[in-house]
GUSE-791510 format. One line per field, with one value per residue: x, y, z of N, C-alpha, C in turn; residue in three letters. Coordinates in steps of 0.2 Angstrom, whole numbers, m for minus. Example, Ala and Ser with C-alpha at 12.3 -4.5 7.8 and 13.67 -1.06 7.14 Angstrom:
BEGIN
n_x = c(66:64)
n_y = c(m28:m11)
n_z = c(39:35)
ca_x = c(62:68)
ca_y = c(m22:m5)
ca_z = c(39:36)
c_x = c(66:64)
c_y = c(m16:0)
c_z = c(39:39)
residuo = c(ala:ser)
END
This chain:
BEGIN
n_x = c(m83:m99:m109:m121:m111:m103:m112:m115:m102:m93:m77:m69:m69:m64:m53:m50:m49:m52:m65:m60:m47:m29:m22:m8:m11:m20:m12:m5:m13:m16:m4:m2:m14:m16:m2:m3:m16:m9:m11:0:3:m5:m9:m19:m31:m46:m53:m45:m38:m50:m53:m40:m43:m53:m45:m37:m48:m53:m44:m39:m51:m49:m37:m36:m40:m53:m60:m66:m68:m81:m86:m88:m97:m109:m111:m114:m128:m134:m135:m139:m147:m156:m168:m175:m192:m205:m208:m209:m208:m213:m220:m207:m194:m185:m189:m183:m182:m177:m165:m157:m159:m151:m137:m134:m137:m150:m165:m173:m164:m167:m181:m187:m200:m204:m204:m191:m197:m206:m206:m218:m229:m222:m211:m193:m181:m166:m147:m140:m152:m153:m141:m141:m154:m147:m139:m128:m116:m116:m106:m99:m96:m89:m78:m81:m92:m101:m101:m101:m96:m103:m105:m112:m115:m108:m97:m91:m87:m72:m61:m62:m52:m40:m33:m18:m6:14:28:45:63:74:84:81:71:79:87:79:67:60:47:34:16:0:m13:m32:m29:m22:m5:5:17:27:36:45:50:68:72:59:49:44:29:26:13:9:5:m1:m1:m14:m14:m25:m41:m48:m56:m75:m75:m65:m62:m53:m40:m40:m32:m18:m17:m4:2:18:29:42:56:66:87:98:109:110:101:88:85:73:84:96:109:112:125:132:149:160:176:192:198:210:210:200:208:221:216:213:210:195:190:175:157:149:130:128:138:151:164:170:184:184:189:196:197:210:207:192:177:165:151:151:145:151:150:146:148:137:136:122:107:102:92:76:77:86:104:106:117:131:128:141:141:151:158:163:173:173:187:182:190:204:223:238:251:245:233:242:247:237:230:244:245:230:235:244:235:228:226:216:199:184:173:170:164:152:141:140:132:122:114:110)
n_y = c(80:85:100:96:87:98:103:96:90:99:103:112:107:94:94:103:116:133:144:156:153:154:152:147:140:132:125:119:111:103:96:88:81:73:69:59:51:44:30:22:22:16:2:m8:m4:1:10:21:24:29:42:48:51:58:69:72:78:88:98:101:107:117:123:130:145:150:137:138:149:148:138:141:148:141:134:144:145:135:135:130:121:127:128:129:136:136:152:168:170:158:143:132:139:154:161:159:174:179:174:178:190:192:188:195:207:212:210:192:190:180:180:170:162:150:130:121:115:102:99:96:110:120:111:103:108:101:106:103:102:118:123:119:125:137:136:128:114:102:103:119:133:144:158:177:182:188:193:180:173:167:162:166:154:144:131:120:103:96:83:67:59:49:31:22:8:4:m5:m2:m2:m5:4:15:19:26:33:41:44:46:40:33:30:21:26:24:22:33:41:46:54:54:61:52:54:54:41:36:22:3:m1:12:27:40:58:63:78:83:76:64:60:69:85:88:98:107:108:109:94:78:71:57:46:36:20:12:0:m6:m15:m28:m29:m37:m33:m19:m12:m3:7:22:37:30:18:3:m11:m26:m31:m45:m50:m59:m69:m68:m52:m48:m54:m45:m34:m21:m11:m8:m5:1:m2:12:18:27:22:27:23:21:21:10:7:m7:m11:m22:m36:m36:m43:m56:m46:m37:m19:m5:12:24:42:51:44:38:38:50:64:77:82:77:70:54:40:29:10:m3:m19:m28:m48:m63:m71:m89:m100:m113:m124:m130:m134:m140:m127:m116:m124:m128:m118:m114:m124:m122:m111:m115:m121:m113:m106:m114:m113:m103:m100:m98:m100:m97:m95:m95:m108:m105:m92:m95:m102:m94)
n_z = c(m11:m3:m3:7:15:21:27:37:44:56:56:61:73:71:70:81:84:85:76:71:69:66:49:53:65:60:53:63:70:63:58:71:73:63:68:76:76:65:53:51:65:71:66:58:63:59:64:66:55:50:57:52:40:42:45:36:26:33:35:21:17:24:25:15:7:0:0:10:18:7:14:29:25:23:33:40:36:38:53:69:66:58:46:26:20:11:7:16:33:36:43:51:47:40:25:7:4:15:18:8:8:20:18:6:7:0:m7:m14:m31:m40:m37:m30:m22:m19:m14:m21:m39:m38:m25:m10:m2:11:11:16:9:8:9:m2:m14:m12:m18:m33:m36:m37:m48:m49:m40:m28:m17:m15:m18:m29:m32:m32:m29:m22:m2:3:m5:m19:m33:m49:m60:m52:m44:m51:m43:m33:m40:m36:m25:m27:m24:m24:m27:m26:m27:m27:m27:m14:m17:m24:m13:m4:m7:m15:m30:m48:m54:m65:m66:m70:m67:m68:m84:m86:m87:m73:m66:m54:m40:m27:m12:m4:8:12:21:20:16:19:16:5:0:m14:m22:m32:m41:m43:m48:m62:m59:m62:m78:m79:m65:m50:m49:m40:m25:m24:m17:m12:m8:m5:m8:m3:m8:m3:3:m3:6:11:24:32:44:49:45:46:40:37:36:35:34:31:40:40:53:57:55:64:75:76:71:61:44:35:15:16:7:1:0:m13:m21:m19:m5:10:22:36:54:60:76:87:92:88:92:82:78:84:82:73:71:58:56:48:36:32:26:14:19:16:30:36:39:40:51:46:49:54:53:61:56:58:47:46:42:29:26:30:27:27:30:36:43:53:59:64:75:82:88:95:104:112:117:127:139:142:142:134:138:151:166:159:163:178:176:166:178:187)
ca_x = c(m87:m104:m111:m124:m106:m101:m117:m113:m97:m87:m71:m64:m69:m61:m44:m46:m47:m60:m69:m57:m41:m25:m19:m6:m14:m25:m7:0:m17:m18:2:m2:m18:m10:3:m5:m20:m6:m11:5:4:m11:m7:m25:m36:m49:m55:m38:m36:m55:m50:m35:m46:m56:m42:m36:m52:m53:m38:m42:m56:m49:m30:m39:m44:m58:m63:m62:m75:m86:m86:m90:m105:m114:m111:m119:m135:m138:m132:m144:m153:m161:m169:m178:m196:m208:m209:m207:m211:m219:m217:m203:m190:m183:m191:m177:m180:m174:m159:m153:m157:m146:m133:m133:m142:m159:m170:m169:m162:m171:m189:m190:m205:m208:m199:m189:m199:m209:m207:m224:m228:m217:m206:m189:m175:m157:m141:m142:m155:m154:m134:m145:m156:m143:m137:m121:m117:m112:m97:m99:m98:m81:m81:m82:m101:m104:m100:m102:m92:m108:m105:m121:m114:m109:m92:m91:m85:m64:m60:m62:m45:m37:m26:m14:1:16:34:51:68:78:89:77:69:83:89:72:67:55:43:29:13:m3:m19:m37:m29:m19:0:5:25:27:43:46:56:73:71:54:49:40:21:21:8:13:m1:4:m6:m17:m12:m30:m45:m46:m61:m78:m78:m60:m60:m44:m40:m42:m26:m19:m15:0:7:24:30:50:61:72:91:105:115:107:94:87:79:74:89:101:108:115:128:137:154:166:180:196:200:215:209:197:210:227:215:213:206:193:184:164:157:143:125:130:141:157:166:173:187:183:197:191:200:211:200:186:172:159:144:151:143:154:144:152:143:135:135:120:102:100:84:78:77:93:106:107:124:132:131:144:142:157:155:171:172:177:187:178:195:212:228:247:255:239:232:250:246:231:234:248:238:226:242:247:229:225:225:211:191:179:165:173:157:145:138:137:128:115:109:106)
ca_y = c(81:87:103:91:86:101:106:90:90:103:103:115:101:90:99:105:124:141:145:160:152:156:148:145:138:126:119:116:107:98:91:85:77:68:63:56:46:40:22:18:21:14:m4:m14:m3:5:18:26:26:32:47:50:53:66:76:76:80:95:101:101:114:124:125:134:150:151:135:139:153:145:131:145:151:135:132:148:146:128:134:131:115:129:123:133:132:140:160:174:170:151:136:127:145:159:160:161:182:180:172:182:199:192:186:201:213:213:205:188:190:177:179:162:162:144:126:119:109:94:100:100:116:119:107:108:106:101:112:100:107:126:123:115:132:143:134:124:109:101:103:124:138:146:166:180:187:191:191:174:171:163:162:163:147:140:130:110:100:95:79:62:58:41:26:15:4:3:m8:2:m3:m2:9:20:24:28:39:47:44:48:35:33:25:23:27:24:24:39:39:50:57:54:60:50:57:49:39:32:17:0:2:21:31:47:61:66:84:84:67:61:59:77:89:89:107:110:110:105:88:76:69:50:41:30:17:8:m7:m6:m23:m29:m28:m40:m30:m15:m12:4:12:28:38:25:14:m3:m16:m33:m34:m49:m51:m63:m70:m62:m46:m46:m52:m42:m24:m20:m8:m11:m3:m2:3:17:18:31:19:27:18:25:16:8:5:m13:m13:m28:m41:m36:m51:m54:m45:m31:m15:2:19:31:45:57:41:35:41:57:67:84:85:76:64:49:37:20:7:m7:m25:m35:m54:m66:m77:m94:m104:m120:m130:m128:m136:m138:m124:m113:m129:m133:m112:m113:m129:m118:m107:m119:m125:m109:m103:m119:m108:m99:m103:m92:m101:m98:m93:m96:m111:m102:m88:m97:m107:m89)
ca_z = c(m5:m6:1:13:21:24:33:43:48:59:52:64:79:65:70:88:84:85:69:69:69:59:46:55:69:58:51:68:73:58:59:79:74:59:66:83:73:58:50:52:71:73:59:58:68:56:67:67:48:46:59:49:33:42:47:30:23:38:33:14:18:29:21:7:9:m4:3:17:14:5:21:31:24:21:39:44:33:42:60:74:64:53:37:23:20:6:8:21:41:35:48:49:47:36:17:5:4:22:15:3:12:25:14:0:9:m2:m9:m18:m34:m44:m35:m29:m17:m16:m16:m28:m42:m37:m20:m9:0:15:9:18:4:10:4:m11:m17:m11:m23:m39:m36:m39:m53:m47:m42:m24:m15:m12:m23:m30:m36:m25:m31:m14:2:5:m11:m21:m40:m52:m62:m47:m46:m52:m37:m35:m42:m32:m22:m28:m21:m26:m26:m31:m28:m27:m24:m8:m15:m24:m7:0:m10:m18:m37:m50:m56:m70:m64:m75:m65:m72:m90:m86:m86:m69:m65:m48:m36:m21:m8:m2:15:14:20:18:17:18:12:3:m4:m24:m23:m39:m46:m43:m54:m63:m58:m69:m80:m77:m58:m47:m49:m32:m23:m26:m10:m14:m4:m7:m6:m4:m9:1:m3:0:9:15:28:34:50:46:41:47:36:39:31:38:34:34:41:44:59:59:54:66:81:74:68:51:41:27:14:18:0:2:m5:m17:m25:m16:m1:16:26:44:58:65:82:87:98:87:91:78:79:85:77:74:69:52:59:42:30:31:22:19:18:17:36:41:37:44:51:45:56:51:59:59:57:58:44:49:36:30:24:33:26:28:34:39:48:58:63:69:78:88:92:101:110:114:120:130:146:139:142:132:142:157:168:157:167:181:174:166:184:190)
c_x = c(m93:m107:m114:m117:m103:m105:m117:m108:m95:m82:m65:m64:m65:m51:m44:m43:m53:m59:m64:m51:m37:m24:m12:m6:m17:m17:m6:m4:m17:m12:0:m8:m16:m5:0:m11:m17:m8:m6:5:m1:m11:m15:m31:m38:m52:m51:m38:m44:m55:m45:m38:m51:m56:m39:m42:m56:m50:m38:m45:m51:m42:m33:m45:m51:m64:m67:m69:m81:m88:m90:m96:m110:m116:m115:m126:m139:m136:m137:m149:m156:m162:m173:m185:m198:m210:m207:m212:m216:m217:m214:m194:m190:m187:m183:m175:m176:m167:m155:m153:m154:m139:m129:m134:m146:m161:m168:m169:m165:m179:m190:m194:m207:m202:m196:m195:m201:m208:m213:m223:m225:m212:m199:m182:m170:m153:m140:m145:m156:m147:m139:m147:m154:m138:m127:m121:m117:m106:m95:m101:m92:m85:m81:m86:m103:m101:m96:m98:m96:m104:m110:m119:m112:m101:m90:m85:m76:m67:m59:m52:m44:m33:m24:m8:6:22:40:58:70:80:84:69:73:84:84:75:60:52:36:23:7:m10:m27:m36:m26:m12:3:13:21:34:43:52:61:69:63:53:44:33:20:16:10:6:2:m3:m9:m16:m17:m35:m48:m53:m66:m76:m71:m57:m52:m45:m41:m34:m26:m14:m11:4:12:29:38:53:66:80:98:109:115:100:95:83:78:78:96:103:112:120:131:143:160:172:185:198:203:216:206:201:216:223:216:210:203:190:176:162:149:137:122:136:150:160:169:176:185:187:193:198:203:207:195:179:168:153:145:148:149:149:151:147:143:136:128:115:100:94:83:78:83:99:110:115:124:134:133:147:147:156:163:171:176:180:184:182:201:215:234:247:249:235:235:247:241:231:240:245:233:231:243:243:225:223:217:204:186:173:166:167:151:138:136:132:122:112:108:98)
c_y = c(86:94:100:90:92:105:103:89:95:102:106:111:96:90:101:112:126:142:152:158:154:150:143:140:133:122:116:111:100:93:87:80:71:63:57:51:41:32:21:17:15:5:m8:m11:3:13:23:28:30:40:51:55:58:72:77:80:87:101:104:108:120:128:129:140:153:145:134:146:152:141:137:146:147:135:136:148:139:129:134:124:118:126:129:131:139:149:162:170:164:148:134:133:150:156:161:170:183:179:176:188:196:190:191:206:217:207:199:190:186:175:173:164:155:138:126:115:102:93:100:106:115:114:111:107:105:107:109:104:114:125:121:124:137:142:130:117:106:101:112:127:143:156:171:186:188:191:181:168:165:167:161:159:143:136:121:109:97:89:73:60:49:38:23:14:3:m1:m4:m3:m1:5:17:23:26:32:44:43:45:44:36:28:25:21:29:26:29:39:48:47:57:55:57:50:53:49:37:26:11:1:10:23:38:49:61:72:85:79:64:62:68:77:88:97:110:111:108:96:85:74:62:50:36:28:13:5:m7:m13:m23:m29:m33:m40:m24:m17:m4:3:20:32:34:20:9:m8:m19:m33:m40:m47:m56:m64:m65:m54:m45:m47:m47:m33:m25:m13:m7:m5:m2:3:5:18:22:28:22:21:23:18:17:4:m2:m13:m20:m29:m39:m41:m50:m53:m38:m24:m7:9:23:35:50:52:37:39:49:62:78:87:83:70:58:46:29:17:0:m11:m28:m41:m57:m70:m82:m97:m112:m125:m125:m135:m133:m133:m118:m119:m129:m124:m111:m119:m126:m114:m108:m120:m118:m105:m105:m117:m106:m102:m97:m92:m101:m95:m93:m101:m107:m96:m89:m100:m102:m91)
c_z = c(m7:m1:7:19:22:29:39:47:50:58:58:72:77:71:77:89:82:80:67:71:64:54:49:62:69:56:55:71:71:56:66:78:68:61:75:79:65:57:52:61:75:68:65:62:62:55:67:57:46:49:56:43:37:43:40:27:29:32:27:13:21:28:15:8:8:m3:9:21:15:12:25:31:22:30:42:44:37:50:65:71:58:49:33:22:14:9:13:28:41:42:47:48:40:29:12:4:8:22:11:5:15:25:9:3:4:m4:m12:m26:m40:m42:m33:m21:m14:m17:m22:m32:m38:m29:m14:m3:7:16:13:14:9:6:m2:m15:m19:m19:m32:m40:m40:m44:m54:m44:m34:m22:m14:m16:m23:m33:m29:m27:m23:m5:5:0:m16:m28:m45:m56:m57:m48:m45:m47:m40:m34:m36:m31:m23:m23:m26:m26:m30:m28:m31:m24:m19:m11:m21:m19:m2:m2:m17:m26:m38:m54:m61:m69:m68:m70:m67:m78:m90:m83:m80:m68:m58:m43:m28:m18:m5:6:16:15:19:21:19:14:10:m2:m11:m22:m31:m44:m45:m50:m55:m62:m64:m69:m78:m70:m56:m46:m41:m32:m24:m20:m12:m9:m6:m4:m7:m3:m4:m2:1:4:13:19:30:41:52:42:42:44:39:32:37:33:37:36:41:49:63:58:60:73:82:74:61:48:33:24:14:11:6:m3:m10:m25:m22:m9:4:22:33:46:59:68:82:93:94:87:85:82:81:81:78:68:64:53:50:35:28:27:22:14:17:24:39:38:43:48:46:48:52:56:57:59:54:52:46:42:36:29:25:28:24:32:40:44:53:62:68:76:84:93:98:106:115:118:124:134:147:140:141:134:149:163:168:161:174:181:171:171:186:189)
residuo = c(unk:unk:unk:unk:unk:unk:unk:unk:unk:unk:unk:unk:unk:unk:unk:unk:unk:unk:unk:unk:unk:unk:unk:unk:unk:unk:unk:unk:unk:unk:unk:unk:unk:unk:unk:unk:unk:unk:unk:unk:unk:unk:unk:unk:unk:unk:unk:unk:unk:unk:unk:unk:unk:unk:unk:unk:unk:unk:unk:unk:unk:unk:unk:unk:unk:unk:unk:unk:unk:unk:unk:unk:unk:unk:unk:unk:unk:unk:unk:unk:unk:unk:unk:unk:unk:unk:unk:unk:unk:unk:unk:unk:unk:unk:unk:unk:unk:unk:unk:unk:unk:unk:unk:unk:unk:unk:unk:unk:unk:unk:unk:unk:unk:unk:unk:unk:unk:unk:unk:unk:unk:unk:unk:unk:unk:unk:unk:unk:unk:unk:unk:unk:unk:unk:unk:unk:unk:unk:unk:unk:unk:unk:unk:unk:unk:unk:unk:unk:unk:unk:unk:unk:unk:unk:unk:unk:unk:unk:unk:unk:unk:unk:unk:unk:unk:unk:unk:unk:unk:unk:unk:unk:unk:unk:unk:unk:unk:unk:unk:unk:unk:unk:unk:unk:unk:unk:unk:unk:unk:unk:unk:unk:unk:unk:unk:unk:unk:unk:unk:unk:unk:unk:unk:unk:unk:unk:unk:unk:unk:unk:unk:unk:unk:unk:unk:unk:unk:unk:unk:unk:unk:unk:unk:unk:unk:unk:unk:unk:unk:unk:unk:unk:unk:unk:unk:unk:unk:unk:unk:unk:unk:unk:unk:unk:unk:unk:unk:unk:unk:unk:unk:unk:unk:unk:unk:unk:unk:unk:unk:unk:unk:unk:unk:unk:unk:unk:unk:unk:unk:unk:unk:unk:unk:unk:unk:unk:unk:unk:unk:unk:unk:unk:unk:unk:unk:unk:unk:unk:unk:unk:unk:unk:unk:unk:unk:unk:unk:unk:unk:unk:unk:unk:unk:unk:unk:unk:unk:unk:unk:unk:unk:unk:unk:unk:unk:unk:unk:unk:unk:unk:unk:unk:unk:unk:unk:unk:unk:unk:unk:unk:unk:unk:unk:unk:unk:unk:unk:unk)
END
């Protein structure tokens, strides 16, 4: 980010907080405005994802206190529209003495009475140029030579913020893992937290393209792409499975074991009269995160047999004799002509 945008943007309009906010104040603004503009919330609407990217890049600044700073006192030097022009009390506002006495409190430091180079007279530099001046670079000034935390090298801009994509197993986003991904030729360790789900977005802090001159790296924007799994399904920390059953289990009562997405297993009662489709809840089995752990919800399905014979035939066969009475559609007719 280049000092010019920081001249440009309001950061703490960004966020929906007074220039002397807390820190913790600026987090509280900056989780509510996140999570109400999330991509996710918003899927295909660009406005929303480009909103999103200016509360992180609020946040950035203003969660950093040295940033945060520096932000500041750019903000102040261009506040009102002012601009710089060549010397003391010329047309157009302050000369740079004006500046630096009001900044340092004295005079300027390096004499500069006139534009920059190749400038014509009363030229009115941007903050580009005034940052060049002082022998730095775009993007602020690190150090704390002054007040206004100006460093006479100046401090090379943080590292451009990455994307990209990658492909996870079910069951390694349920239950978090640590993955190796290789970004602009550079091999990046990445931990992905249990319980995320498809098409997230997740930051990696300093995993982007590194700083020139040693600076802080940028951030990498990774979204992930989670496979589907035979057997499992998720909704948040909720986990899901279909078990079969047999007829007889399903109309006598049984109890099966359900294996679990740990590789262990937890036994469930299935009630007699259980129909297929039925779901029953194993409350504290299902995904679990660092904020909670989910249940597991386990749908029953009847299996039917495909080939009866002999004595298992003659049974079932009684059965119907015996349940002839019986009508499982008994109303149905009437209740669709409603």
């Amino acid at each position: 980010m280049s000092g010019q945008d920081w001249l440009d943007k309001d950061f703490y309009a960004v966020l929906g907080v007074s220039k002397d906010a807390s820190a913790q104040e600026i987090k509280k603004a900056y989780r509510t405005q996140a999570k109400k503009h999330h991509p996710d919330r918003h899927p295909d609407d660009p406005a929303a994802e480009e909103r999103f990217k200016e509360i992180g890049e609020a946040y950035s600044v203003l969660n950093d206190d040295e940033q945060r700073q520096q932000y500041d006192a750019i903000r102040a030097m261009g506040s009102g529209g002012a601009r710089f022009s060549a010397g003391q009390g010329g047309p157009g506002g302050a000369g740079f003495d004006d500046i630096f006495s009001s900044m340092f409190g004295g005079g300027a430091t390096g004499g500069f009475s006139g534009p920059p180079p190749g400038a014509g007279a009363g030229a009115n530099p941007d903050i580009e140029d005034l940052l060049r001046m002082f022998g730095g670079q775009g993007g602020g000034f690190a150090g704390a030579g002054g007040p206004a935390g100006f460093q006479g090298g100046g401090a090379p801009a943080k590292g451009a913020d990455l994307t990209a994509r990658t492909r996870v197993s079910f069951r390694d986003a349920a239950q978090g893992c640590e993955l190796t991904l290789t970004v602009e030729g550079r091999s990046i360790t990445a931990r992905i937290p249990a319980g995320v789900h498809d098409g997230q977005k997740i930051r990696l802090r300093g995993k982007g393209r590194p700083g020139p001159g040693g600076a802080p790296a940028g951030d990498l924007l990774l979204t992930l792409d989670v496979e589907q799994h035979p057997v499992w399904s998720a909704d948040g920390t909720t986990l899901r499975i279909t078990v079969p059953v047999s007829f007889d289990e399903a109309v006598l009562g049984t109890t099966v074991a359900v294996p679990l997405l740990d590789g262990g297993t937890v036994s469930v009662k299935i009630p007699p009269g259980t129909p297929s489709g039925r779901t029953l809840r194993v409350r504290g089995k299902g995904i679990t995160t660092k904020k909670a752990t989910g249940d597991l919800l386990v749908t029953v399905e009847v299996a039917v047999p495909t080939h009866l014979e002999g004595a298992a035939k003659k049974a079932l066969e009684d059965l119907r004799d015996a349940l002839a009475g019986e009508d499982p559609r008994s109303g149905l007719a009437e209740a669709a002509a409603r």
